[in-house]
C-alpha positions in Angstrom: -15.6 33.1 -2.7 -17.7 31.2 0.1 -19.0 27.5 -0.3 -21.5 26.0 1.6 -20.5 23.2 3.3 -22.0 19.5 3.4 -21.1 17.0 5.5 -17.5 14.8 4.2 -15.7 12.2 6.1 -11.8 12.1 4.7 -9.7 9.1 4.1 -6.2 9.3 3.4 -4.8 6.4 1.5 -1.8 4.9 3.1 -2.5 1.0 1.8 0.5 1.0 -1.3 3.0 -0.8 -1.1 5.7 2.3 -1.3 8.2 -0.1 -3.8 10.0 3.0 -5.2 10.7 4.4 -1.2 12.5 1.2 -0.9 9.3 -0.6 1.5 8.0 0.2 4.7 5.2 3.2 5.5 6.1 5.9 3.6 3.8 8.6 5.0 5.8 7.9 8.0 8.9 9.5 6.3 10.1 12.9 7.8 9.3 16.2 5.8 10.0 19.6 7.8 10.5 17.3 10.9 7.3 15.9 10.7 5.6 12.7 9.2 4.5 13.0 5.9 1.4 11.8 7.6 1.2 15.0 10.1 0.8 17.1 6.9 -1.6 15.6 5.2 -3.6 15.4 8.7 -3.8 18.9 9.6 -4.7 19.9 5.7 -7.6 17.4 5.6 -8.6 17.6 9.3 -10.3 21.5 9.4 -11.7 20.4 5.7 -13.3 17.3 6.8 -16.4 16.0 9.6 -14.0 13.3 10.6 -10.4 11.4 9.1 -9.9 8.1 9.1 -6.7 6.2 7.5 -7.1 3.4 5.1 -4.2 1.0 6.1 -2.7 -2.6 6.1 -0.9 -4.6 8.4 -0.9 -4.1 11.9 -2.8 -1.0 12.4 -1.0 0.3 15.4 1.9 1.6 14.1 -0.7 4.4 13.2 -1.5 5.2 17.1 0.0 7.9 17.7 -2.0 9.6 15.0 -5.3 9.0 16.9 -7.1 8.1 13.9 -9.4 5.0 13.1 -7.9 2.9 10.9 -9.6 0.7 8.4 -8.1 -2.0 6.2 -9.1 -3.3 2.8 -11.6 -5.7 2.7 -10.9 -6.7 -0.8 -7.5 -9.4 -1.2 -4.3 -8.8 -2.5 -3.9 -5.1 -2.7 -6.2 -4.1 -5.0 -4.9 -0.6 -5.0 -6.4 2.8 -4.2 -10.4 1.7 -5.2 -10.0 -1.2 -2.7 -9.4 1.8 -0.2 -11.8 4.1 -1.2 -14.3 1.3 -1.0 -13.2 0.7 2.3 -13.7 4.0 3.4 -17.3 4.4 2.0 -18.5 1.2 3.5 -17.4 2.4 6.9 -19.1 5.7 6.4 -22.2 4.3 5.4 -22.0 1.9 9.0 -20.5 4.3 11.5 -21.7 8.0 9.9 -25.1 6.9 8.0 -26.2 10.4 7.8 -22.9 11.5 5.6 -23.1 11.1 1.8 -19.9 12.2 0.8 -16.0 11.2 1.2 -13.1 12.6 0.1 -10.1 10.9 -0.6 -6.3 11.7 -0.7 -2.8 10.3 -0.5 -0.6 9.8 2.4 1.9 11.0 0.2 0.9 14.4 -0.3 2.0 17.0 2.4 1.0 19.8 0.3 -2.9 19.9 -0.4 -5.6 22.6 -1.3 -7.3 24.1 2.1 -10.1 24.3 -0.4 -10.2 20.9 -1.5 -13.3 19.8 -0.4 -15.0 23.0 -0.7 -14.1 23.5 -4.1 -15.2 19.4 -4.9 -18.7 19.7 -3.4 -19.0 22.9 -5.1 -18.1 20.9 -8.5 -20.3 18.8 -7.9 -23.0 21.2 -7.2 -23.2 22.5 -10.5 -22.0 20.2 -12.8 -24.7 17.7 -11.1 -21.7 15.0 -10.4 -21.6 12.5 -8.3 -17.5 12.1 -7.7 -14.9 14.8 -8.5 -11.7 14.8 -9.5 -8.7 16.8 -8.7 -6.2 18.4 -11.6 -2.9 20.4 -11.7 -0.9 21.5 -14.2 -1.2 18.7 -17.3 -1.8 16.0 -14.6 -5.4 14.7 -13.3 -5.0 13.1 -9.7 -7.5 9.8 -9.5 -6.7 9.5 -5.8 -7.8 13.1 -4.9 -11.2 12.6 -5.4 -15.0 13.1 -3.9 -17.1 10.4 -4.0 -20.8 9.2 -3.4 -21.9 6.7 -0.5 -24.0 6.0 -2.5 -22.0 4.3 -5.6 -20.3 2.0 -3.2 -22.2 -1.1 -3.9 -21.5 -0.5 -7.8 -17.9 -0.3 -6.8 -17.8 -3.4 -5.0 -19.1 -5.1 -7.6 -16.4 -3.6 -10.0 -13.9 -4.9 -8.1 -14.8 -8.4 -7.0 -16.7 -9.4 -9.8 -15.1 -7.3 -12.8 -11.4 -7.1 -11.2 -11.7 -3.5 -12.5 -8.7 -1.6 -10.2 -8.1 1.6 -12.0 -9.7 4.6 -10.9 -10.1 6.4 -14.4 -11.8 3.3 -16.1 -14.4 3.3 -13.2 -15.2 6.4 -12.8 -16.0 7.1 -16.6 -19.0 5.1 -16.1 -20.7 8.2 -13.9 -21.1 12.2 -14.2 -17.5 13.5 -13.3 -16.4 17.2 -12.3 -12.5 17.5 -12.7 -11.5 20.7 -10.8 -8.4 22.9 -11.7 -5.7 23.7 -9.1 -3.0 26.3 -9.9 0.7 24.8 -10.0 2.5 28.1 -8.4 4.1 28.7 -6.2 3.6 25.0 -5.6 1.5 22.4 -7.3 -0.9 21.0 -4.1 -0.6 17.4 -5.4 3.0 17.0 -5.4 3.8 13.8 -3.9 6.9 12.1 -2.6 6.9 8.8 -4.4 11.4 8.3 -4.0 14.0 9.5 -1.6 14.8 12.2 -3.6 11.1 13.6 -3.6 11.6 13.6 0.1 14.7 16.2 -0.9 12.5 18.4 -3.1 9.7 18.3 -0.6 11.5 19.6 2.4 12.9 23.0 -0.1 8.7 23.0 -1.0 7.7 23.2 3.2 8.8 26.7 3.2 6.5 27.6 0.5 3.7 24.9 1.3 3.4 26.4 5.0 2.4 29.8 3.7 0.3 27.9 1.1 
């Protein structure tokens, strides 16, 4: 099946606080040899009309990467929305002319080639404006399309309502939750704790073929 594509800029989501990693950046953990990071980069980068990472702290550790690196703008880690918004209000200054990001975890080395084909074809059809990805039992609220265009509502969510979950926000608009197949390998596995690190490196050997 063939999509036709429209223009997305990708974020990848590296502003947690990786608590159950023990600290520090956890997309900068090893997997195959390779950053965590490296992964996700080369599955977004054909997918997407630019990356950038959302990130806190001193955005140079992320050089080497050769990405642009944005920051929350809302305080005291707000969690993934305060990214996403990030990300939408420096689409909207720096790439006017694209509508559309998609979003996705540091922390997942293994994702869909198709993602956002298969999220702006979603969207298409079910007339959404934001889409969602699913696998297995599990809906992932970080995996998501999302509308330029809905980032002033989202600011205000945030600052004024101190509304920080993904699922209670984006109930309010028309939502297309897309399917992924969990074999061989479910896309949206993500390595949360040192021993998802040890699962994931038996998972590159299938995920490269993937």
């Amino acid at each position: 099946m063939t999509y036709d594509h429209t223009a997305t800029l990708g974020v990848i989501l590296a502003g947690g606080l990786s608590r159950r990693m023990g600290g520090g950046d956890k997309p900068m953990r090893t997997i195959a040899g390779r950053p965590i990071l490296a992964h996700v980069i080369e599955r977004m980068a054909s997918q997407c009309d630019g990356l950038i990472l959302n990130a806190n702290g001193d955005p140079a550790r992320f050089a080497a990467f050769g990405l642009p690196v944005v920051a929350d703008d809302v305080p005291d880690f707000a969690g993934p929305l305060a990214g996403i918004l990030a990300a939408l209000d420096w689409t909207a200054l720096h790439h006017p002319d694209v509508a559309w990001v998609v979003s996705a975890a540091a922390d997942c080395p293994f994702l869909p080639r198709d993602l956002v084909a298969r999220f702006q074809s979603a969207c298409r059809e079910q007339h959404a404006v934001l889409a969602v990805a699913r696998s297995g039992d599990q809906t992932h609220p970080v995996i998501g399309l999302w509308s330029v265009a809905l980032r002033h509502d989202l600011r205000h969510a945030l600052v004024v309502e101190d509304c920080r979950k993904i699922d209670r926000w984006t109930a309010r608009y028309s939502l297309a939750t897309v399917e992924w197949p969990i074999v061989p390998l479910d896309p949206f596995f993500n390595a949360n704790t040192p021993d998802d690190l040890s699962a994931a490196e038996e998972l590159a050997r299938i995920g490269d073929q993937a």
